[in-house]
C-alpha positions in Angstrom: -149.6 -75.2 92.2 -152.8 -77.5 92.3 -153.3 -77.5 95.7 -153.0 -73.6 96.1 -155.8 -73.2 92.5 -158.5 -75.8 94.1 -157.4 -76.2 97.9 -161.2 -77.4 98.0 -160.1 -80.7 95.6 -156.6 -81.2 97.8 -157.9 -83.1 100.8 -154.7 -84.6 102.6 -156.7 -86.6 104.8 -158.1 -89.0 102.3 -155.0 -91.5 101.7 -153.9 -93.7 98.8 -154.8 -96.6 100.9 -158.2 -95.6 101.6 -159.4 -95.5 98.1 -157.2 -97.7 95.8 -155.1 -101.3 96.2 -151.7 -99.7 97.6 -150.6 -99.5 101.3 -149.3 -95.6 100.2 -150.1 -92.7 102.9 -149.8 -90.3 100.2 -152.9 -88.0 99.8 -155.0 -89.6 97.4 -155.3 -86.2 94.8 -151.6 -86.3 94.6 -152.4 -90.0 93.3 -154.8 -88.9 91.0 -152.9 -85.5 89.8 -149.8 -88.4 88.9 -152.2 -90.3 87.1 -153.5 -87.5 85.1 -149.8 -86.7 83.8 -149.0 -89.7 82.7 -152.6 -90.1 80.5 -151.1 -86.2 79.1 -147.7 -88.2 78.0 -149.7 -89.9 75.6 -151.6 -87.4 74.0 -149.6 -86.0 70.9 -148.4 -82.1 71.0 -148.8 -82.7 74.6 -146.8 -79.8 76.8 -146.1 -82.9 80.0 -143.0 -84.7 79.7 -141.1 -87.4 82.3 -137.6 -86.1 82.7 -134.8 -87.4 84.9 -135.5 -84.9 87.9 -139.3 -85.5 87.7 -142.2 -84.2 85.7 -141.6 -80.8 83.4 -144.3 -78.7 81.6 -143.1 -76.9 78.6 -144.6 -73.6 77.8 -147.9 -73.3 76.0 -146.6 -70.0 74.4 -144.1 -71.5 72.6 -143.4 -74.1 70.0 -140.9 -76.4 71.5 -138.7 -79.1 69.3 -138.3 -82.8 69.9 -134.6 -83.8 70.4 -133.3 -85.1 67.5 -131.8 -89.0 67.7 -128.8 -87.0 66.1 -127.5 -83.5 67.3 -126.8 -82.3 63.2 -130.4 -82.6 63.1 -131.1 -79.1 65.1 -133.0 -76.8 63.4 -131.4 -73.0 63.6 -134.4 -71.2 65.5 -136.2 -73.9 67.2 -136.2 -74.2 70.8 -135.6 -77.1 72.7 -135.6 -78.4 76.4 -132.2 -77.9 77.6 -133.5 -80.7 80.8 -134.6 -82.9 78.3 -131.2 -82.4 76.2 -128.9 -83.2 79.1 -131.6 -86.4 79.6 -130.7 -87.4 76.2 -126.8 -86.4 75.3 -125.7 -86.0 79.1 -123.2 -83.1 80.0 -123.2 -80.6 82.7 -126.6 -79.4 83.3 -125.6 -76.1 85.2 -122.6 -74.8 83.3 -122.6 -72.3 80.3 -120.4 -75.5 78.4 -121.6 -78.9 78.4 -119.1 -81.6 77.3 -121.1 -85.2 77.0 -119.3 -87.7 78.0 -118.7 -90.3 74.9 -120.2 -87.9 72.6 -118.6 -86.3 69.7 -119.6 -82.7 70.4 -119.8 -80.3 73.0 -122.6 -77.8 73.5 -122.5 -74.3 75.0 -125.3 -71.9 75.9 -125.3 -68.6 76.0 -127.4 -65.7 77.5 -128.1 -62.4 78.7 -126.5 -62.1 82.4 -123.5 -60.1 81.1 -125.9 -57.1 79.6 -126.1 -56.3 83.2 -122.8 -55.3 83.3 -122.3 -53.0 80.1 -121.0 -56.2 77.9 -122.7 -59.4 76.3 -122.4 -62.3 73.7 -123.4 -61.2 70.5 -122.8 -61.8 66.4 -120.2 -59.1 65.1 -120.6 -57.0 62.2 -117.8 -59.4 60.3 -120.2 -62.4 60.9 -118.3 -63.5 63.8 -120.0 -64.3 67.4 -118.3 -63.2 70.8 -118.9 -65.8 73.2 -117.8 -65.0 76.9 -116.5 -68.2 78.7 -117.6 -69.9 81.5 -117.1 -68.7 85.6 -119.9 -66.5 87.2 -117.5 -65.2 89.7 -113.3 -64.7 90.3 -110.8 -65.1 87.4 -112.0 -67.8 84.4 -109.8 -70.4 83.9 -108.7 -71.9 80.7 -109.8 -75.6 82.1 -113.1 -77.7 82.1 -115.5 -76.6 80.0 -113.2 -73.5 78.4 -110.8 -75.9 77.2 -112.7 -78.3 75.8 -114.1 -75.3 73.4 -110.8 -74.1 72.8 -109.7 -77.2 71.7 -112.9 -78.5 70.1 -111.6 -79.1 66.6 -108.2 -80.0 67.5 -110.3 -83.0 69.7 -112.5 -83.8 66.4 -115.8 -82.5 68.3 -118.9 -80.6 66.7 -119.8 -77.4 68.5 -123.3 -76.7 68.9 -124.6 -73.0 70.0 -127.8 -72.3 72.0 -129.1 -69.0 73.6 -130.8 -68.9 76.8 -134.7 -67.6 76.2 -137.1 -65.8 78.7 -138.7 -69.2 79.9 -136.9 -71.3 82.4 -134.6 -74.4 80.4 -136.1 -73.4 77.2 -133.3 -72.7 74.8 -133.2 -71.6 71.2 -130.4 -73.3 68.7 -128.4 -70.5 66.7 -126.2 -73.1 64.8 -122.9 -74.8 64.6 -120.0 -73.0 64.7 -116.0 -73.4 65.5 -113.5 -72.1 67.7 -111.6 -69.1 65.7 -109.2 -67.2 68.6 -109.7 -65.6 72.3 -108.8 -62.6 74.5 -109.0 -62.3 78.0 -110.8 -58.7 79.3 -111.1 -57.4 82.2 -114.8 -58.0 83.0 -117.2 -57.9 86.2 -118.3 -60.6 87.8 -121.7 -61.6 89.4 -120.3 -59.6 92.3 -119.9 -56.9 90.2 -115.8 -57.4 91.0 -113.2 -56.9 88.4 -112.0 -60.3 87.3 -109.7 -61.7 84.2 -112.4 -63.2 81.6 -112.2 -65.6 78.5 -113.9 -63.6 75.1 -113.7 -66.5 72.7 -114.1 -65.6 68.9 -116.8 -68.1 67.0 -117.1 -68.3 63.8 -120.0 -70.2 61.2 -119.2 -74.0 60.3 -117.3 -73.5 57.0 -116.3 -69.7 57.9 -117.3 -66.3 58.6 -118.2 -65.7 54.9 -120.4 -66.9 51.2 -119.0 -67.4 47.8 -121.3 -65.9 45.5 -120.3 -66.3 41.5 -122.5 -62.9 40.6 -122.6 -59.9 43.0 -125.3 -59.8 45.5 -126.2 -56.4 43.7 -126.8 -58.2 40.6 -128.8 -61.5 41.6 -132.5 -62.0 41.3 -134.8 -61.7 44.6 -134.9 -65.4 44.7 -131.2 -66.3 44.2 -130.2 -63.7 46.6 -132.9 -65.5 49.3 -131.3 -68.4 48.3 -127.9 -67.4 48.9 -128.6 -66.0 52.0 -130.7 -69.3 53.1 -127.1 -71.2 52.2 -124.9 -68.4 54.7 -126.9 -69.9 57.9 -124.2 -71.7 60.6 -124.6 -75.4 59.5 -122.7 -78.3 58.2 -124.7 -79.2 55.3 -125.6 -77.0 53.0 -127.4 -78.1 49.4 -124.9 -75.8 47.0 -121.3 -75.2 47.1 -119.4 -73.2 44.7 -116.0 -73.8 43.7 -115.2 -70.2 42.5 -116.8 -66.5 42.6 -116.0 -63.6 45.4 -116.5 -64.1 49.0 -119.1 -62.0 51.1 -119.5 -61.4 54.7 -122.3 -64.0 55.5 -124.7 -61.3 57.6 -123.9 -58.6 55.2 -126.1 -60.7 52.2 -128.7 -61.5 54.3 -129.1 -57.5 55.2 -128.9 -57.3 51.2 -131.8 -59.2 51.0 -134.5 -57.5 53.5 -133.1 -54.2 51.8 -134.1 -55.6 48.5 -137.3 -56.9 49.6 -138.1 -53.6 51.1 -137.1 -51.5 47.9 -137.2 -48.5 49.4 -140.3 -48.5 52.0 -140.3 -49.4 56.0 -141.8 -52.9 56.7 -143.2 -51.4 59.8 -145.0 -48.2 59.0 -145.0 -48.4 55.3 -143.6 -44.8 54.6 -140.4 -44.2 52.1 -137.1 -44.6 53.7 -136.9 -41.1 55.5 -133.4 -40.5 53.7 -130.6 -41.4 51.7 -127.2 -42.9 52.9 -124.0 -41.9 52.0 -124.5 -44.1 48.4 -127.5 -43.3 47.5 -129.5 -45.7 48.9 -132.7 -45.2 50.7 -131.7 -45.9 54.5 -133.5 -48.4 55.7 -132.2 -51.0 58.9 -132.4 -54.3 59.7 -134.7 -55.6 62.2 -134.1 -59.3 63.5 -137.5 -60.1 64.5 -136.5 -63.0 67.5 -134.7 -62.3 69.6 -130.6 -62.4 69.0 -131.1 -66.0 70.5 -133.9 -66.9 68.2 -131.8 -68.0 65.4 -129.2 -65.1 65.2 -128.6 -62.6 61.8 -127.7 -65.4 59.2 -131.1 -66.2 58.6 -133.2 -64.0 55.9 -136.8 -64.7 57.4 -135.8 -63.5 60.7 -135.0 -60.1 59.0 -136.9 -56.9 57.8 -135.8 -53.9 56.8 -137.4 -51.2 58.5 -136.6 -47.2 59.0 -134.9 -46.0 62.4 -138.3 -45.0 64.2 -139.8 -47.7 63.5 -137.0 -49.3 64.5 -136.5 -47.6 67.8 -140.2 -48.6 68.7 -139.9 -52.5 68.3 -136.8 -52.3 71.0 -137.8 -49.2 73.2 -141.6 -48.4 72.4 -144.7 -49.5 75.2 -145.9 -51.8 72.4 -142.7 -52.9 71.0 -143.3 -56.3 71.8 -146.9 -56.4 70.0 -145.3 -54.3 66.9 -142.9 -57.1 66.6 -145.6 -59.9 66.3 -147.3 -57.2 63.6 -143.5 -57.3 61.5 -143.4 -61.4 62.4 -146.9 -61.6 60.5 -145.6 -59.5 57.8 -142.5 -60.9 56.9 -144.2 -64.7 57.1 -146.6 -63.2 54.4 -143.7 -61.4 52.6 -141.1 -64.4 52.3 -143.6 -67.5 52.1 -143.2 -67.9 48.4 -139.5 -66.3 48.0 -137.9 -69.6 47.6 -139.8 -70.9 44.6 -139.6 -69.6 40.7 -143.0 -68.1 40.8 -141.8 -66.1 44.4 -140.2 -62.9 42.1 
């Protein structure tokens, strides 16, 4: 990449051992382009790491996360190097399930190569997430890496879920979850052939739904933030209650951009162009990464806008820019949500 942006600078007939102490026949810039990285190592925020298969440069469009010294540390959202991941926790770095060797958790990565085909991975209106096994081509098999999911919890291991993004081993972490069930479909393969797959049900660490004492209906703006901040897939959460009625976990977070929104589009500001079947001004909900940015359990990567609106972000010319506008929007709308004074 250097030598094809200042071919003038790359000359390959000025050696290592014509300018400096070693005996190396290795062009000299090359030398000097090695010695540049490793001064970028040092600086902090710097976008140059050392990895096990040579140097890597993470996007500049992008925030990405250190690893974490321990794996419950993952933040839902954040993206991380999937290279530098398997330099740290080992596992398979090719396969769509990882299993670490002397680790206590496996982790499995998910993306967007069966959309292709008419099907994907995706969450499920009941909170759930459908997660397609492992084998781009012939009949899956429930071994290797589709067995060790299966029987995660039976095998006292933590299952950690990423989502492939747009830039190459960048991936985002949606959250832990748990083996529930499977089905096998008949699904195409890579060859676009008909082959026997694996659909394995996941659902949230400690269940597919919230216990809420009060309705959601009848909780203040900042308890029902709250109670949708405690629905997001991890282990640890900072309340528990004992008693109340269970929700579907997604279903109080839409609850909560619909509440926000009372009534008016985030995106173009108008009322909600009609009423649903109770009532209720229809408004839907937008989540404003990408399904692998975090997933539909988390209430600041919702908004509630109306279906143009919506239609635009996905299908319109400047969807992508619109989407940045609703980001902005919603960072501004939900800053001060979680404290008394965010009524």
């Amino acid at each position: 990449m250097v030598e094809a942006e200042y071919p003038e600078l790359c000359d390959d007939s000025i050696l290592c051992r014509d300018v400096c102490s070693t005996n190396s026949t290795q062009p000299e810039w090359k030398h000097r382009l090695r010695t540049v990285q490793q001064s970028l190592l040092e600086k902090d925020r710097s976008r140059v790491k050392r990895l096990s298969k040579g140097w890597f440069y993470e996007p500049a469009e992008i925030e990405v996360a250190n690893i974490p010294d321990d794996p419950a540390e993952f933040e839902i959202g954040s993206r991380y190097n999937r290279w530098e991941l398997h330099d740290i926790y080992g596992g398979q770095r090719y396969y769509g399930i990882a299993t670490p060797s002397d680790q206590d958790f496996i982790l499995a990565f998910t993306g967007d190569s069966g959309n292709t085909y008419g099907y994907s991975d995706g969450f499920q209106e009941d909170g759930s997430f459908k997660y397609t096994g492992e084998g781009q081509e012939g009949d899956m098999t429930m071994d290797k890496g589709n067995i060790a999911l299966r029987d995660h919890r039976e095998d006292d291991k933590n299952l950690y879920l990423f989502a492939d993004t747009e830039y190459p081993w960048i991936a985002t972490y949606r959250g832990e979850y748990q083996y529930e069930d499977h089905h096998w479909e008949t699904l195409p393969d890579k060859n676009d052939s008909l082959r026997d797959a694996i659909r394995f049900t996941l659902t949230p660490v400690g269940g597919r739904t919230i216990t809420i004492d009060e309705s959601p209906d009848r909780l203040s703006l900042t308890d029902l933030f709250e109670a949708a901040k405690e629905s997001a897939p991890k282990r640890n959460t900072t309340k528990t209650t004992s008693s109340g009625r269970s929700y579907v976990r997604s279903e109080v977070v839409k609850k909560f951009a619909r509440r926000i929104a009372d009534g008016t589009c985030m995106g173009c500001e108008n009322p909600a162009p009609f009423e649903d079947s109770n009532g209720d001004p229809y408004l839907e909900v937008h989540h404003l990464h990408s399904r692998g940015d975090g997933g539909p359990d988390d209430p600041e990567n919702v908004i509630a806008i109306c279906p143009n609106c919506h239609r635009r972000v996905h299908y319109g010319h400047d969807g992508k820019s619109f989407n940045s506008e609703l980001i902005d929007k919603a960072k501004e709308l939900y800053k001060d949500i979680d404290t008394p004074t965010g009524e």
